[in-house]
C-alpha atoms as one frame of an Amber mdcrd trajectory, in Angstrom:
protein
  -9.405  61.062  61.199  -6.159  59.459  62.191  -6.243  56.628  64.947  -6.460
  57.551  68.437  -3.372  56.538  70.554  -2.171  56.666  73.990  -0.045  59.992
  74.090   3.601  60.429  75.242   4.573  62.542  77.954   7.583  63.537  75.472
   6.888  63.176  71.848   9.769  62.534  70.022  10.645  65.304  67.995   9.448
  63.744  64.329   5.960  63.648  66.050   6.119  66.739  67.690   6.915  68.193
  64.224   3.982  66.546  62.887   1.985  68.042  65.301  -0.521  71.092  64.626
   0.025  74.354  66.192  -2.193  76.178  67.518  -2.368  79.041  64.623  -2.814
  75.740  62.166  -5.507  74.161  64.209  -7.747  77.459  64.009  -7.044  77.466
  60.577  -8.218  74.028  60.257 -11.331  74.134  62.323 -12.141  76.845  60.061
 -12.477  74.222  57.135 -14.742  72.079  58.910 -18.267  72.418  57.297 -19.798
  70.595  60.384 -18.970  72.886  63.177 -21.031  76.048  63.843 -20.048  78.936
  66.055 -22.190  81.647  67.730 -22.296  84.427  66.514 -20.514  87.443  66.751
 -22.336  90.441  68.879 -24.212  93.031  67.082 -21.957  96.550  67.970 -23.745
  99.111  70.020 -22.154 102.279  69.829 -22.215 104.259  73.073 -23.135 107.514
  73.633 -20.140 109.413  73.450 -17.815 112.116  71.249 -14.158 111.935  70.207
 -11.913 113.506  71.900  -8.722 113.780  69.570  -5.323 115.001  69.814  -2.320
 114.586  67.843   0.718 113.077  70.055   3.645 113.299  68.051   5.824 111.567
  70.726   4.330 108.221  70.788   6.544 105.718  68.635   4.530 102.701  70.557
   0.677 101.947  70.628  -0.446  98.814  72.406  -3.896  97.472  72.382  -6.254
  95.440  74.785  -8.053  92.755  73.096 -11.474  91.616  74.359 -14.026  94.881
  73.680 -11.289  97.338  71.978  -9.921  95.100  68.860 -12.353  92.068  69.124
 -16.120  92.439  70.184 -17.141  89.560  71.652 -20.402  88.193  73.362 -21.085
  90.063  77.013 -18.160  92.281  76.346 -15.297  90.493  77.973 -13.695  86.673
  77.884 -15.655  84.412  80.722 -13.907  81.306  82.031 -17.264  80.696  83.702
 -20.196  81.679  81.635 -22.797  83.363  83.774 -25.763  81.511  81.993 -25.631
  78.083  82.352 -27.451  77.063  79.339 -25.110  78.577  77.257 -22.132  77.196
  79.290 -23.112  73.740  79.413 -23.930  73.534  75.560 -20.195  74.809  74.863
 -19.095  71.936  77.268 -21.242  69.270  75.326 -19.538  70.297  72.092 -16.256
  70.329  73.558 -16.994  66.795  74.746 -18.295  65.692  71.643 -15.507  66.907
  69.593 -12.486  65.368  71.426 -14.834  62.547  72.311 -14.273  62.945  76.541
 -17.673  60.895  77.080 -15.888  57.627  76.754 -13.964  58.116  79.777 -16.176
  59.787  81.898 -18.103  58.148  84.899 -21.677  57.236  84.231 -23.578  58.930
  86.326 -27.264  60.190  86.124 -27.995  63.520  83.925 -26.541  65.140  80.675
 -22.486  64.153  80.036 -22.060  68.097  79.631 -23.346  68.700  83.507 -20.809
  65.947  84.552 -18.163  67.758  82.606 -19.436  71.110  83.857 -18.385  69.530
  87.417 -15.506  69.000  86.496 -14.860  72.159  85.159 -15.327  74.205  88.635
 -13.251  72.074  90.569 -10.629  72.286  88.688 -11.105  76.032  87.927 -12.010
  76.238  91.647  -8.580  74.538  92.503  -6.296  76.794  90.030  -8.048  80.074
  91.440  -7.295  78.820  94.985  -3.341  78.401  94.078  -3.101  81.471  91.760
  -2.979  84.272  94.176   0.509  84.641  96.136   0.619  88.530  96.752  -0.865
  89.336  93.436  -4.454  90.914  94.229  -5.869  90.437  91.076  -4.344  87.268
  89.758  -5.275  85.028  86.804  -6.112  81.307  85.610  -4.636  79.777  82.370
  -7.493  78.045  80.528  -5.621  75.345  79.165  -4.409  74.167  82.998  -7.904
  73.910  83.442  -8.468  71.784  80.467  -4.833  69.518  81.492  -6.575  68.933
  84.875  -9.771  67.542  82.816  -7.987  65.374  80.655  -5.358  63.876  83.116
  -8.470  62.770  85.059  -9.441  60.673  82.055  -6.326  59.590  80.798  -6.720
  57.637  84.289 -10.014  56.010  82.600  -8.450  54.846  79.495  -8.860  57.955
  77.650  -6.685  58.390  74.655  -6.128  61.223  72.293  -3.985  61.328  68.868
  -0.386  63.179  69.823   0.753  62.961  66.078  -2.026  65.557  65.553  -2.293
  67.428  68.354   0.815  67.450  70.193   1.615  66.946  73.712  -0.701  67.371
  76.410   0.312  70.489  76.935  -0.720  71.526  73.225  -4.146  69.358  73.594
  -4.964  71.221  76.550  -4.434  74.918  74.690  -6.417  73.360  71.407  -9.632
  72.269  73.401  -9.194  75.164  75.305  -9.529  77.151  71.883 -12.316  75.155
  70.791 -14.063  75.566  74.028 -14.133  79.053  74.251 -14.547  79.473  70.417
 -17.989  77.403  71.510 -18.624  79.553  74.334 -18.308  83.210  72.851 -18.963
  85.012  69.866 -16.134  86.903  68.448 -15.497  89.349  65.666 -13.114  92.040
  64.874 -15.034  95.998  65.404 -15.017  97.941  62.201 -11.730  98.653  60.311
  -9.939  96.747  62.640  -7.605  95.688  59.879  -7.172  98.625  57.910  -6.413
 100.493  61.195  -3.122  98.629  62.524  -1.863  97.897  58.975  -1.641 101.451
  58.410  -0.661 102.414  62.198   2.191  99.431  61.527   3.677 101.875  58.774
   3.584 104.936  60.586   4.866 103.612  63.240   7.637 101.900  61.538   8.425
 105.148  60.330   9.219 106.571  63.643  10.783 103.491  64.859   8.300 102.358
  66.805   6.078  99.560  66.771   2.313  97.884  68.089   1.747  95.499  70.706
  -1.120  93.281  73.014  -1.155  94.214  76.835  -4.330  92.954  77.328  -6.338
  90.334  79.613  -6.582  87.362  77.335  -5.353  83.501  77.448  -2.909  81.352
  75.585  -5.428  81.211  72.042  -6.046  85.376  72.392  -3.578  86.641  69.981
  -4.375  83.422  67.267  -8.228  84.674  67.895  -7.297  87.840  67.165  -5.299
  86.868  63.836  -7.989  84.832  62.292 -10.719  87.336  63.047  -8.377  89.853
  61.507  -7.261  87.710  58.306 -11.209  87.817  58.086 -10.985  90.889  57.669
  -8.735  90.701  55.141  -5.476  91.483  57.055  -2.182  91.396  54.638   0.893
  92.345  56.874   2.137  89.673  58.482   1.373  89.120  61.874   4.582  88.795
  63.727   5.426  91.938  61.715   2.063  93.697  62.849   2.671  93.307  66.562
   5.867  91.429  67.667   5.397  88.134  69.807   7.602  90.065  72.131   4.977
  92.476  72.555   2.436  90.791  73.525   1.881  90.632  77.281  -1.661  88.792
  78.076  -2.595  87.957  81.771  -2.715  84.470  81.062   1.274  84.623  80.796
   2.072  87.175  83.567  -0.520  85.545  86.158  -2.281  88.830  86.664  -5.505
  90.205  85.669  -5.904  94.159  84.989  -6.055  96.504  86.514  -3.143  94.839
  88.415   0.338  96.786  87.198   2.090  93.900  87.180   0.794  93.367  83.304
   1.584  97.080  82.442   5.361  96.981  84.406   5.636  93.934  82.055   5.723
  95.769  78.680   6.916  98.641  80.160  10.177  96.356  80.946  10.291  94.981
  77.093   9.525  97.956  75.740  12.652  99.844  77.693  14.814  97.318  76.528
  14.887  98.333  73.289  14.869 101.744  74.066  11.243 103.217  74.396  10.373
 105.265  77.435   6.021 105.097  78.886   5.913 108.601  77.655   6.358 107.170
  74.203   3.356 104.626  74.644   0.449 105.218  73.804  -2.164 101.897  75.186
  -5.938 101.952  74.017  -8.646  99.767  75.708 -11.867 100.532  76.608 -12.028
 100.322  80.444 -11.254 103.324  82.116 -10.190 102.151  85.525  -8.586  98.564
  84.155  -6.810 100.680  81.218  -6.518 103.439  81.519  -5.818 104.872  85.521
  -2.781 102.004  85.469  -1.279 103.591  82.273  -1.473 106.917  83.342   0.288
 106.018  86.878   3.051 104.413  85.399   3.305 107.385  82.266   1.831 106.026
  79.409  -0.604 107.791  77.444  -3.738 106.815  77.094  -6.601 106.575  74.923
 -10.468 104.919  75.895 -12.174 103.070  73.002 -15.990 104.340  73.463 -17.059
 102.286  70.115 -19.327  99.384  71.915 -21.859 100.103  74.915 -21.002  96.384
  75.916 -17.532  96.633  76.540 -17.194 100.015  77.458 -16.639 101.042  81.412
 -16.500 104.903  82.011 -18.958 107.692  83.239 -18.412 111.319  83.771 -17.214
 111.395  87.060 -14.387 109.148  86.662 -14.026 111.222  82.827 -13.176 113.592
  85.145 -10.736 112.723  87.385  -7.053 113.647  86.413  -5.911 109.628  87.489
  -8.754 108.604  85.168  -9.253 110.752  82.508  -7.872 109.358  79.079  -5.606
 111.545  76.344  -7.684 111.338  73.882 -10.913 109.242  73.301 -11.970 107.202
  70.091 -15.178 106.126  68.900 -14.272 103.956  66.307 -11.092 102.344  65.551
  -9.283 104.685  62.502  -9.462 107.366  64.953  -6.234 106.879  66.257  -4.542
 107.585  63.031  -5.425 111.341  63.486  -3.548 110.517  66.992  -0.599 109.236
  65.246  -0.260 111.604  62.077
């Protein structure tokens, strides 16, 4: 491993070249024999039928993430793990890996409770500053992370900037690792084979794929690896434009706050496609699907995993709440898009 070093608040940019991204980082934890993650979840399908219906307007589909593309452990992403066990061992590899122990003040108990303390306050502190008028707003992981380590650069901590990058950058690579520790992830069934082939129809009509999802600053690289595992071979940026991803992380808003689906909405219009063109799939039907249909999207509810799914008949019902089609697995929405 390289020497550690004092890092630079502004790497020049030779070093900053030399630096890992994010996307390369994954790719190289990947490598690493010595690291094991937990494991995926094992898919429950719910109880429920498709619902299908050809819509030949839609030139645009965009996808949530967490428990519609990726299936991951307790069916959405926690910042704060509600079992403690399981938190505080995914804080005691995180401090193992980038070595945090060093700096931290010795004080009775397990490092990883220490660093647990740390955690919530300075969770506790960006949740306190993030709402403004947004009702429903959201915390970027890696801030939480930069809080962490500017605390211990303060007790001599050092961390190599040649590989990692600028603070900034460190911050969004533990926060990868940490969450990578905390969750299970994998991509649901034909994942893959599904947006590869909705890519080309798409294309066809001149449309195009994108994220509006909840998810943080390492979502769409999770979702790329997980996909490559499933032997993805369009290229990503091709598959789903960076333009089009909008993740809560970015926009400071959680669903089912608008603000995420007035977002793409805006991008989308600027190159010329209307909501009525746009179809958005996710699994939740008052976090997904009731904002889409206010704002004239069509919608469709992914019913494929009892632990991510959020409906029941009554809201099935409802005409504010009631999704376009429904899918039970993922192809399904290539008999939406013919």
């Amino acid at each position: 491993m390289p020497t550690a070093r004092r890092p630079r608040p502004d790497p020049s940019p030779r070093q900053a070249s030399m630096a890992l991204t994010l996307e390369e980082y994954a790719e190289h934890l990947e490598k690493r024999p010595d690291l094991a993650w937990p494991a995926p979840p094992e898919v429950q399908p719910a109880k429920a039928r498709p619902c299908l219906v050809e819509l030949p307007e839609v030139r645009v589909v965009t996808w949530s993430v967490y428990g519609t593309l990726l299936a991951i452990s307790g069916g959405e992403l926690y910042l704060q793990h509600p079992q403690k066990f399981i938190m505080e061992l995914a804080l005691d590899k995180t401090l193992q890996e980038f070595k945090m122990w060093k700096a931290m003040t010795r004080k009775p108990g397990h490092p990883a409770a220490q660093l647990h303390l740390m955690y919530n306050n300075a969770l506790n502190e960006l949740q306190f500053h993030a709402g403004g008028n947004e009702r429903h707003p959201e915390v970027d992981a890696a801030r939480i992370w930069e809080s962490i380590v500017k605390k211990l650069l303060s007790n001599e901590y050092v961390f190599d900037t040649a590989f990692y990058g600028s603070l900034d950058d460190y911050a969004r690579k533990i926060a990868y690792f940490f969450h990578a520790s905390l969750q299970g992830t994998a991509c649901y069934a034909h994942a893959a084979e599904t947006l590869q082939e909705l890519h080309r129809r798409l294309a066809r009509r001149g449309g195009c794929q994108g994220l509006l999802a909840d998810g943080q600053c390492f979502t769409a690289v999770q979702l790329h690896r997980a996909l490559l595992r499933q032997g993805l071979k369009t290229g990503w940026d091709a598959l789903i434009p960076p333009g089009f991803r909008v993740l809560s992380w970015e926009v400071r808003a959680r669903k089912p706050s608008e603000r995420l689906f007035r977002e793409m909405l805006r991008r989308l219009r600027e190159r010329g496609y209307e909501p009525r063109e746009v179809l958005h799939v996710g699994s939740h039907l008052l976090h997904d699907v009731a904002p889409a249909r206010k704002l004239g999207m069509r919608t469709a509810l992914f019913a494929g995993d009892k632990a991510s799914l959020h409906a029941n008949g009554e809201l099935l019902r409802q005409p504010q709440s009631r999704p376009d089609v429904l899918l039970t697995e993922l192809r399904q929405v290539l008999e939406v898009v013919a």
